[in-house]
C-alpha positions in Angstrom: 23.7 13.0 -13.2 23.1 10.1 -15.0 21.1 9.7 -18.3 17.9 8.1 -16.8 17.8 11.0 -14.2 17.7 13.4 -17.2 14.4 11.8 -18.2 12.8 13.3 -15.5 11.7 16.7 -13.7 11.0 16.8 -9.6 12.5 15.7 -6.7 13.7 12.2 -5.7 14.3 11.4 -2.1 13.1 6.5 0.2 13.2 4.1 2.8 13.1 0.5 3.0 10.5 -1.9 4.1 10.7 -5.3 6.2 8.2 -8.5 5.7 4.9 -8.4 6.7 3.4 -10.6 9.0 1.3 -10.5 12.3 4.7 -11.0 14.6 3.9 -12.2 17.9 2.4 -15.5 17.0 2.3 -19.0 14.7 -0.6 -20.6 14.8 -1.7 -24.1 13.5 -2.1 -23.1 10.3 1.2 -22.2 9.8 1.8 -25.8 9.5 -0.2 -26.4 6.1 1.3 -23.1 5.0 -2.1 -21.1 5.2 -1.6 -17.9 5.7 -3.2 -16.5 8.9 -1.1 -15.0 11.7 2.3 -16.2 9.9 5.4 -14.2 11.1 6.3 -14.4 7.2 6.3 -12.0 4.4 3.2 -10.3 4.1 0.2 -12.4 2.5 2.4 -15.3 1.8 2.6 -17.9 4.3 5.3 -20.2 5.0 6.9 -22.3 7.0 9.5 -20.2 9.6 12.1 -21.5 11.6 11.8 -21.0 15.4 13.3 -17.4 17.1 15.1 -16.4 20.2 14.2 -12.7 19.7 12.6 -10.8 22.6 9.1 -9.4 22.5 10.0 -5.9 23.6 13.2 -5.2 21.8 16.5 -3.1 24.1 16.3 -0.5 21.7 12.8 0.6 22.3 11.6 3.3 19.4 9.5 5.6 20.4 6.0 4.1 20.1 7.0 1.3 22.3 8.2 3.7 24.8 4.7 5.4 24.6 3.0 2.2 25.3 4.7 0.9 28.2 2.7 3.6 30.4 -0.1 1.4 29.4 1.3 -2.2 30.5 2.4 -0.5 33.9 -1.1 0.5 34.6 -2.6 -3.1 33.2 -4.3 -1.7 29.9 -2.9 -3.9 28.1 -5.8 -6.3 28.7 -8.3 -3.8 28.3 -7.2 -2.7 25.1 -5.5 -5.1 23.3 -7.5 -8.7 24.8 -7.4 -10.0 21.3 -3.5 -10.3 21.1 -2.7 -11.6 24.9 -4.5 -12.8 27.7 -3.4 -11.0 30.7 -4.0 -11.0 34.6 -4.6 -7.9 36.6 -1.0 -7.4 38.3 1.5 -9.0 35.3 1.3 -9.6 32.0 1.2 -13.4 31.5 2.1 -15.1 28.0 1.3 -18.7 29.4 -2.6 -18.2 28.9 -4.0 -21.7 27.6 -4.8 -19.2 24.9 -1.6 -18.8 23.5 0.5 -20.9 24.8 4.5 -20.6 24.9 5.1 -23.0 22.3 2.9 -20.2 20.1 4.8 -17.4 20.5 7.0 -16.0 17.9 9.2 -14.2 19.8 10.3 -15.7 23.3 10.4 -12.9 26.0 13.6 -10.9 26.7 15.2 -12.0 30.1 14.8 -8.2 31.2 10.8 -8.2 31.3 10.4 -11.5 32.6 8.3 -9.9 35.5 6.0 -8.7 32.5 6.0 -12.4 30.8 5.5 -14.8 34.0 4.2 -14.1 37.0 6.6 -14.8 40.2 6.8 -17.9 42.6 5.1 -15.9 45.6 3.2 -13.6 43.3 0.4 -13.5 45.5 2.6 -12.2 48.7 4.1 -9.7 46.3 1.4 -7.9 45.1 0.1 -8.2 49.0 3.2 -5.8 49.7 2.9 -3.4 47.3 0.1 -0.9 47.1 -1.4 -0.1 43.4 -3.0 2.9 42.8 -6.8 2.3 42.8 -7.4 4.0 39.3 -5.1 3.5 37.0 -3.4 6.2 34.7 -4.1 6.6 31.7 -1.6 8.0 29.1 -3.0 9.2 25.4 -1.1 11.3 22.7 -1.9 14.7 22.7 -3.8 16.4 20.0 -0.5 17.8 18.3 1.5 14.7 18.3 -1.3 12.9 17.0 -1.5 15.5 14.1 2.6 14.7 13.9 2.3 11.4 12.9 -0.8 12.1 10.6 0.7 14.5 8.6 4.7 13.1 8.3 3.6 12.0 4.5 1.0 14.1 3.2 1.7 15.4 0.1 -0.5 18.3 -2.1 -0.1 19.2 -5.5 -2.3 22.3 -7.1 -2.2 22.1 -11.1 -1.4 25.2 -12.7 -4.6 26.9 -14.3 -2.9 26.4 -17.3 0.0 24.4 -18.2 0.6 26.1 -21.8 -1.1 23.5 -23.7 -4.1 23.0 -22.5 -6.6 23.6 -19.4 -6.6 20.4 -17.2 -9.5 18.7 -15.7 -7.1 17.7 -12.4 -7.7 20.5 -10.1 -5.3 18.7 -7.9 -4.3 16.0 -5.3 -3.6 14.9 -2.3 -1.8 12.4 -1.0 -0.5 10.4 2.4 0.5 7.3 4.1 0.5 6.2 7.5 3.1 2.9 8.1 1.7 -0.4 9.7 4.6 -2.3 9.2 8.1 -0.9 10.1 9.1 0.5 7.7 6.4 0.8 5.6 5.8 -1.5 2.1 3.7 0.6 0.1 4.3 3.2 -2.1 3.2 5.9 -4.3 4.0 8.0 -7.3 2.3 10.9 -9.3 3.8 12.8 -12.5 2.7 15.1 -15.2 3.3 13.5 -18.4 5.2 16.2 -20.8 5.4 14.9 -24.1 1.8 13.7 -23.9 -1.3 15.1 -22.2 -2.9 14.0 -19.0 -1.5 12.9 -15.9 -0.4 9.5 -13.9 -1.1 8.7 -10.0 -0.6 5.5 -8.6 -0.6 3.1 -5.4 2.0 0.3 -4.8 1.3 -2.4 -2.1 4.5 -4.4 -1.4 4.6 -8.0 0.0 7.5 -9.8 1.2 9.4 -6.8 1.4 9.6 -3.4 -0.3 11.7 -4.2 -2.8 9.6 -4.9 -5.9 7.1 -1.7 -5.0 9.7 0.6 -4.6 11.5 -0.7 -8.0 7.7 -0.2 -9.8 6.7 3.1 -8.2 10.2 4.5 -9.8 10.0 2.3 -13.5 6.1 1.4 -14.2 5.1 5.6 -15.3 8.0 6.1 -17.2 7.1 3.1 -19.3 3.5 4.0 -19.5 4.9 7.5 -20.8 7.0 5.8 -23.7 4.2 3.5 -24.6 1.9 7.0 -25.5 4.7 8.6 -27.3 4.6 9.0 -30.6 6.9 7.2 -33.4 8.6 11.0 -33.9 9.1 11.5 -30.5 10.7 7.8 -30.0 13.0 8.8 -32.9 14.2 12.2 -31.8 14.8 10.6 -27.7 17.1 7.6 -29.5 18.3 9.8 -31.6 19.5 12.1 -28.6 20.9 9.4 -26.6 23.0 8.1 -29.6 24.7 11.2 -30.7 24.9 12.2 -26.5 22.8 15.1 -26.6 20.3 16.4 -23.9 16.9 14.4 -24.1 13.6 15.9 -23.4 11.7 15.3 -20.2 9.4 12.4 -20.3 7.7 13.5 -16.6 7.7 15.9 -14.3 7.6 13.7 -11.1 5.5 15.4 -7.9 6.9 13.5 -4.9 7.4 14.2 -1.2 10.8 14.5 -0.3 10.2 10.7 1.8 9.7 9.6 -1.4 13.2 8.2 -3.5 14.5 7.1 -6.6 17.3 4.3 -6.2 20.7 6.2 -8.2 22.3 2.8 -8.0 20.4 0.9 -10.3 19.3 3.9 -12.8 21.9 3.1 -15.3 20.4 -0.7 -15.5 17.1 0.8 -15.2 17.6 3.4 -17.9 19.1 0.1 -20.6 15.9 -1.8 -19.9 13.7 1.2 -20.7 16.1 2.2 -23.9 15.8 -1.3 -25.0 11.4 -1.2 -25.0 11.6 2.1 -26.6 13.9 0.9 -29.5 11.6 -2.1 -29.9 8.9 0.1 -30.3 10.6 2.4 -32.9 11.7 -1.3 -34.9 7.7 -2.5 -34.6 5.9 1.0 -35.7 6.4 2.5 -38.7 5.2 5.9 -38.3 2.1 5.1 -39.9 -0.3 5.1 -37.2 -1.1 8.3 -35.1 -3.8 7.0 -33.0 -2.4 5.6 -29.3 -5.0 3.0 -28.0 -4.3 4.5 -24.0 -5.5 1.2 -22.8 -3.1 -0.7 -24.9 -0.4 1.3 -23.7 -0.9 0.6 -20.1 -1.1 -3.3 -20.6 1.8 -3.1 -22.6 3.8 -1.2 -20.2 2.8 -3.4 -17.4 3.6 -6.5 -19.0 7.2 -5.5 -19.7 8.3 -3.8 -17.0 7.6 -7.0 -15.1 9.0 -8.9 -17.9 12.0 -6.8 -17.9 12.0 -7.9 -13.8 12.2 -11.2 -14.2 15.2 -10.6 -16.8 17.2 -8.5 -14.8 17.5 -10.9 -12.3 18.0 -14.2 -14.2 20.7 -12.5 -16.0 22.4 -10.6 -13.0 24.6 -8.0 -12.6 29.0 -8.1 -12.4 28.2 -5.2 -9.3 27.1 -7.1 -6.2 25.0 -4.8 -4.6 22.6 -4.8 -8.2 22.6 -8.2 -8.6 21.5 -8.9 -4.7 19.0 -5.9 -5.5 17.7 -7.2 -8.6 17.1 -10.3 -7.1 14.9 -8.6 -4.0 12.9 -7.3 -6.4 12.2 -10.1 -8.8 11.6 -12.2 -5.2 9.4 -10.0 -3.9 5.9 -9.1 -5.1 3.9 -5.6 -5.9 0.2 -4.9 -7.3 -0.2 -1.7 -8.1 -3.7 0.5 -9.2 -2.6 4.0 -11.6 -4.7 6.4 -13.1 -4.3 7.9 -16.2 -6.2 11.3 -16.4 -6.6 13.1 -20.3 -9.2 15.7 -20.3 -12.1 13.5 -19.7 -11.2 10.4 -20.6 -9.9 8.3 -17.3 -8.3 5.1 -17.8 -7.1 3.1 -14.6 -4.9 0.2 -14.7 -4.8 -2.2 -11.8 -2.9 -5.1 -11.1 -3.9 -6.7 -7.8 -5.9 -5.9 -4.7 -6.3 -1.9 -4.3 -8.6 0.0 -5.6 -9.9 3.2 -7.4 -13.0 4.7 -6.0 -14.4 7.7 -8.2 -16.3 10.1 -5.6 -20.1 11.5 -7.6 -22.6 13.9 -6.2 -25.7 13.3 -7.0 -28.9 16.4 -8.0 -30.0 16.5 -3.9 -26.5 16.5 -2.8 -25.6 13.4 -1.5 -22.3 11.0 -2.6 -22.4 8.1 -4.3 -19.3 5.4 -5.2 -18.3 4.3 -8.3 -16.2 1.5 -8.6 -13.0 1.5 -11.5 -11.3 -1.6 -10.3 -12.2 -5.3 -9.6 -9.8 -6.6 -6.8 -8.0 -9.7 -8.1 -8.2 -12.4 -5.3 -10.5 -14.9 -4.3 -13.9 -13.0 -3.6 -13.8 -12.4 -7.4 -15.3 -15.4 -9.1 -14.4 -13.9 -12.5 -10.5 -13.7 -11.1 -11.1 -17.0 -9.8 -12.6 -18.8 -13.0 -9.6 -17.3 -15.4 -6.8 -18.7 -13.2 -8.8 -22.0 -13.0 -9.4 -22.0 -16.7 -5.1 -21.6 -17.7 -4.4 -24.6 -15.8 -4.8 -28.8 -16.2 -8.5 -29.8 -14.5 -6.5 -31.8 -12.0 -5.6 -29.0 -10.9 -8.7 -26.6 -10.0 -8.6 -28.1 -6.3 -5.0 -27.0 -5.6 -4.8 -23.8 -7.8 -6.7 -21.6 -5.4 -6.9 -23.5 -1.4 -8.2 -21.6 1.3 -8.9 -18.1 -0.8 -5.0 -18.3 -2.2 -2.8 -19.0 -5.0 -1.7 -22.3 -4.4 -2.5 -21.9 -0.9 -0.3 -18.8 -0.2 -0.5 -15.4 -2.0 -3.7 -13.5 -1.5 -3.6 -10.9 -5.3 -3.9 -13.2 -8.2 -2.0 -10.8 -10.1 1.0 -8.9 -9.1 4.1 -7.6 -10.3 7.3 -9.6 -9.7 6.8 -12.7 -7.0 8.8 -15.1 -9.6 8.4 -17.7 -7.1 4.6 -17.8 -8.9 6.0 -17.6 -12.4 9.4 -19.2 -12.8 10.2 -23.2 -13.2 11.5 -25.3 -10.6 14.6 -25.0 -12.6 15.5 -21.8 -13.2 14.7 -21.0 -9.6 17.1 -23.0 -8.2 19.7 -22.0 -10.3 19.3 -18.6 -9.7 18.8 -19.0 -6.1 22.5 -21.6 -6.1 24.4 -19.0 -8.5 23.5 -15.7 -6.6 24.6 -13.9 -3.7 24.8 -15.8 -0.1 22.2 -13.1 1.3 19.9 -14.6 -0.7 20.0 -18.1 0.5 19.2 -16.1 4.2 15.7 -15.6 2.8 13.3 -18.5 3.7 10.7 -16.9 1.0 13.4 -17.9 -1.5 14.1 -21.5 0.0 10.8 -23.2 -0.5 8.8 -24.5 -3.4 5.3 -23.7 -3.4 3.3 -26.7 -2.9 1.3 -28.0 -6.2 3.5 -26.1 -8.3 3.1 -28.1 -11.8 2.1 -25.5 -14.6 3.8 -22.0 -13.8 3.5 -19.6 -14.9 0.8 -18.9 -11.9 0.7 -15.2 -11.3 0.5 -12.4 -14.0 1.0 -8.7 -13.7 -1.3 -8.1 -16.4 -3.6 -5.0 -15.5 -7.4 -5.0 -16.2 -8.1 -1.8 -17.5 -10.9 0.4 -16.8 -12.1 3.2 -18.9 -15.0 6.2 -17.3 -15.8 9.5 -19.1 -15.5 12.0 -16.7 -18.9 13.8 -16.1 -19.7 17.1 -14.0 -20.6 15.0 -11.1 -17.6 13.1 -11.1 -16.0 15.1 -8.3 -12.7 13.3 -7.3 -11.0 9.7 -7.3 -10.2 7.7 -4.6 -6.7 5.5 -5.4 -5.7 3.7 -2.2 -4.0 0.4 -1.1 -5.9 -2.4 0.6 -4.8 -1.1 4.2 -7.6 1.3 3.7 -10.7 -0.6 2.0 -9.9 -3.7 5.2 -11.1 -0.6 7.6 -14.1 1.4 5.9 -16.7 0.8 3.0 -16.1 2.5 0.1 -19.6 4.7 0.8 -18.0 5.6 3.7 -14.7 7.0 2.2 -16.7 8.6 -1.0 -18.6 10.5 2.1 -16.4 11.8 4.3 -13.8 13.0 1.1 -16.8 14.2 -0.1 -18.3 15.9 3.2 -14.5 17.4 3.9 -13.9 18.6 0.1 -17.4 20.5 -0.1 -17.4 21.9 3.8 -20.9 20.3 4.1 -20.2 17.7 6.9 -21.6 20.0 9.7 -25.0 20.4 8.3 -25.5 16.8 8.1 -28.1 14.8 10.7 -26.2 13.1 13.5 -26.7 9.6 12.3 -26.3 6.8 15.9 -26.6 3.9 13.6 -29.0 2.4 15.4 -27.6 2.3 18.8 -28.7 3.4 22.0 -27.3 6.7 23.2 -27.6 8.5 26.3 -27.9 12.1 26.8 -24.7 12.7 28.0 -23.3 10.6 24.9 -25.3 13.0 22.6 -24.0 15.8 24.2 -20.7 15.2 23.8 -21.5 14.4 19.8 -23.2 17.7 19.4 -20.0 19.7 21.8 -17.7 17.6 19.5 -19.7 19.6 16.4 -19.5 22.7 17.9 -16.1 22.7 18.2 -15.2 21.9 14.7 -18.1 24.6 13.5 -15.9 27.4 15.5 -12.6 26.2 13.9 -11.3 25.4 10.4 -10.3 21.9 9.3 -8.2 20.0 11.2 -6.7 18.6 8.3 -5.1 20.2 5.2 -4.8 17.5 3.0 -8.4 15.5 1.8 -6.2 12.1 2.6 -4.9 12.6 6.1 -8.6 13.6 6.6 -9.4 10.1 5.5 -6.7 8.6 7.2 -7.4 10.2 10.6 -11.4 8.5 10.2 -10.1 4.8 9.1 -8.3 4.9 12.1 -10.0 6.9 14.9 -13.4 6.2 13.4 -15.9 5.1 16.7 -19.3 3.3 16.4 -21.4 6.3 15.6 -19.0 7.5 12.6 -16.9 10.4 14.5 -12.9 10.2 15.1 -13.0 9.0 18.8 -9.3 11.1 19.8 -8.6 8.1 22.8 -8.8 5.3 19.9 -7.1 7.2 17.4 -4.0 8.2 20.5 -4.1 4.3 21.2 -4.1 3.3 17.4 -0.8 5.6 16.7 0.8 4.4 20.2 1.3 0.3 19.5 4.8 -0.4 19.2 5.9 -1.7 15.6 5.1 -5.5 17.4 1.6 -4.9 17.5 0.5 -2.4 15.1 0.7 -5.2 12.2 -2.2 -7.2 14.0 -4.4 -4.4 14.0 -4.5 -2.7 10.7 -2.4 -3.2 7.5 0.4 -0.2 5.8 -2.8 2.8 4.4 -1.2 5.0 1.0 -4.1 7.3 -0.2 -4.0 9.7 -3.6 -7.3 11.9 -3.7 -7.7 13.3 -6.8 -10.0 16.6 -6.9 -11.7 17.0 -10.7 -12.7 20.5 -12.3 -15.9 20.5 -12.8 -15.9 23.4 -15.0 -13.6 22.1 -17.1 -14.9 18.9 -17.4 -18.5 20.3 -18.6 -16.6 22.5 -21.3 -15.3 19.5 -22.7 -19.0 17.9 -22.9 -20.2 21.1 -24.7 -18.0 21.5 -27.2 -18.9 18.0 -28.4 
């Protein structure tokens, strides 16, 4: 076992991500590099060569398998009219919609009869008899709750931990993929030489490299930044006369979840090398740990210490080609930091942290802990506007993205943002030939004058828990693009207290029939006679951003269809969705207030 591995407590077990991008097509706007329905890495657009692959690959997996019941029987159309235009008897890709020089993939010779319609189309579907009502194939109720729960993860904290009683009652966590396989991440651990807790979301872009590296790296570095000088001293101490060191973290991870053995020696140097600078800088004078200080540190040079690895590379030419992934890629991360009462959360990017408050009569109210950093915020906007030349406030930010291409304004890694024109190119010419395969890595962002561009800098937010605080919401983007954040708080809320049933049946304003409000009050009924569906508070919320319907209800036909698009399609619809509900002690949190 290596020495970084000793550093921790829990189990380590990952996959691997691929671009994200909306596949099928490239639209105009590919041409000016906007990102829109680029084929590219996820929320950076750039130019892409042409491609010979089919649509429907040979080696079907098994969502594409489930959907091909649906283009047999034409709901294709019905279903899924945004993303082709389709007659009744074939699905056609020459629609003056989309037409074929817009395609991303070109169809595979084997379902041409799917792609273009035949020369005597009409006499063919005169000879052949279609059933008048079409079948209609759904997942059933158990495989549904399959691919809903393949990630959820629960953690119960100990009543009490032999140092004190803790204010986390618990969590819960999931993720459903979008992209195949899936970019985001997640990570939770008990810090052991320090009180309190981390949790935290990872949302990966152009690959899964950099979120995987930070969901591994970023909490131990957070842990060593709240140690004390003693404790610095004894853990170098330790490692210098090869002795066992103490734990930093107890990790809480579901077995999905990995830790990359490879590249823990490298990893374990970089953290040795931050903890000695922090013994060299304090003297042991100072006892007081400013938490927020600590997590901007921490973020800061772990992505510093990203950049480094790769510029300086690695003799072993798996590392150096991984090194360089990460570095290329891009991550934004939101963690929580949970002490007694005091909550700290650290976010660097686009998702956010929700904190969940019942109010006197009952109802749930949302508190936001994070600003997102893109273009809807004109703070965000102003700061990066403000660090570069005025000649240059028309081309920073163009068409709500950094220099036209990357939606976060602050993320981890992405050194394509941050380096010179220099020093990427001679990274790029002196590493390994994969990398020259990667057209992220070939081009030059246009305007690029001043870098650095992007920062992973965290704003930090600080809340003193209360009574009513009830849980926290941490979750990536995938879920905030699909329900308001009253909407979440609710139905967490609703599910954590059992009170969902006694609630009004609310229409929103629509007409419905009897026979629709039947069905709505059957649907009750049913879930009155039974217990949850759902174990875990964030499958619970992942099961309503997906199957939600208009009147606020999981509609089981859209959530079967939802799960059932083939990895082609399920990119256009909704984006990769990583939740962590944290549940508060209430009890414990109004002990706190009264001994003060």
């Amino acid at each position: 076992m290596s020495i970084f591995a000793l550093l921790s407590m829990g189990r380590f077990c990952c996959r691997c991500c691929c671009p994200r991008g909306l596949w099928m097509l490239s639209a105009p706007c590919c041409d000016d590099r906007r990102m829109c329905v680029c084929p590219g890495p996820r929320r950076i657009g750039i130019p892409v060569r042409s491609s010979s692959l089919p649509l429907f690959s040979d080696a079907m997996p098994a969502p594409t398998q489930l959907f091909f019941p649906l283009i047999r029987n034409c709901e294709l159309s019905r279903i899924y009219g945004t993303a082709c235009y389709c007659h009744h008897k074939h699905l056609c890709c020459s629609s003056p919609y989309f037409p074929q020089s817009r395609l991303r993939y070109t169809p595979h010779p084997a379902y041409a009869t799917f792609c273009r319609p035949k020369e005597n189309w009409w006499q063919y579907t005169q000879g052949r008899r279609y059933a008048s009502t079409p079948q209609k194939f759904y997942l059933t109720p158990p495989q549904v709750n399959s691919i809903l729960k393949a990630n959820e993860y629960s953690f119960k904290v100990p009543e009490f931990d032999g140092k004190n009683v803790s204010s986390v009652l618990g969590f819960d966590s999931n993720q459903l993929p979008a992209n195949a396989p899936i970019e985001d991440r997640r990570s939770a651990a008990t810090c052991l030489q320090t009180r309190g807790m981390l949790l935290g979301v990872f949302d990966g872009h152009a690959g899964c490299a950099c979120s995987q590296a930070v969901s591994e790296r970023l909490f131990y570095y957070i842990a060593v930044s709240l140690l004390p000088h003693e404790t610095l001293l004894e853990i170098e101490n330790a490692v210098e006369s090869g002795r066992a060191l103490l734990p930093i973290l107890q990790w809480h991870k579901h077995p999905n979840d990995y830790f990359s053995k490879e590249a823990s020696k490298l990893y374990f140097n970089s953290l040795r090398t931050y903890w000695q600078e922090l013994i060299d800088l304090n003297t042991g004078e100072s006892t007081d740990i400013d938490v927020k200080e600590a997590l901007i540190n921490a973020f800061k040079r772990l992505d510093n210490d990203i950049s480094l690895e790769a510029q300086v590379g690695d003799p072993n030419s798996f590392l150096n080609y991984l090194v360089l992934r990460v570095a290329f890629s891009g991550a934004t991360a939101c963690v929580a930091h949970v002490d007694g009462v005091d909550l700290h959360v650290a976010n660097t990017g686009d998702s956010r942290a929700m904190l969940g408050v019942q109010e006197e009569d009952g109802s749930w109210s949302a508190v936001t802990l994070s600003n997102d950093h893109n273009a809807q915020n004109e703070r965000e906007l102003e700061r990066l506007k403000l660090e570069h030349p005025k000649n240059e406030a028309k081309s920073v930010v163009k068409q709500d993205r950094l220099l036209g291409l990357l939606m976060p304004f602050r993320a981890f890694g992405d050194v394509k943002f941050k380096w010179s024109i220099d020093l990427q190119k001679r990274v790029i010419e002196s590493g390994p030939d994969q990398l020259n395969d990667n057209e992220y890595t070939k081009f030059i962002p246009p305007n690029y004058y001043t870098p650095p561009y992007l920062t992973a800098e965290p704003e930090v937010t600080y809340h003193r828990l209360r009574p009513q605080d009830k849980f926290l919401v941490l979750a990536t983007d995938g879920l905030w693009e699909t329900m308001h954040r009253q909407d979440v708080v609710r139905i967490v809320g609703e599910y954590l207290t059992g009170m969902h049933h006694q609630q009004p049946i609310a229409v929103g304003g629509y007409k419905v029939t009897l026979g629709q409000m039947h069905g709505l009050l059957t649907e009750r009924r049913t879930k009155m006679s039974s217990v949850f569906e759902d174990q875990n508070a964030a499958t619970h919320l992942i099961r309503h951003a997906v199957g939600n319907n208009e009147f606020g209800t999981v509609d089981h036909e859209r959530l079967s269809k939802m799960l059932s698009l083939p990895e082609e399609l399920a990119r256009m619809y909704r984006d990769d969705i990583t939740i962590i509900v944290v549940q508060f002690n209430s009890h414990v949190v109004g002990a706190y207030q009264n001994q003060e």
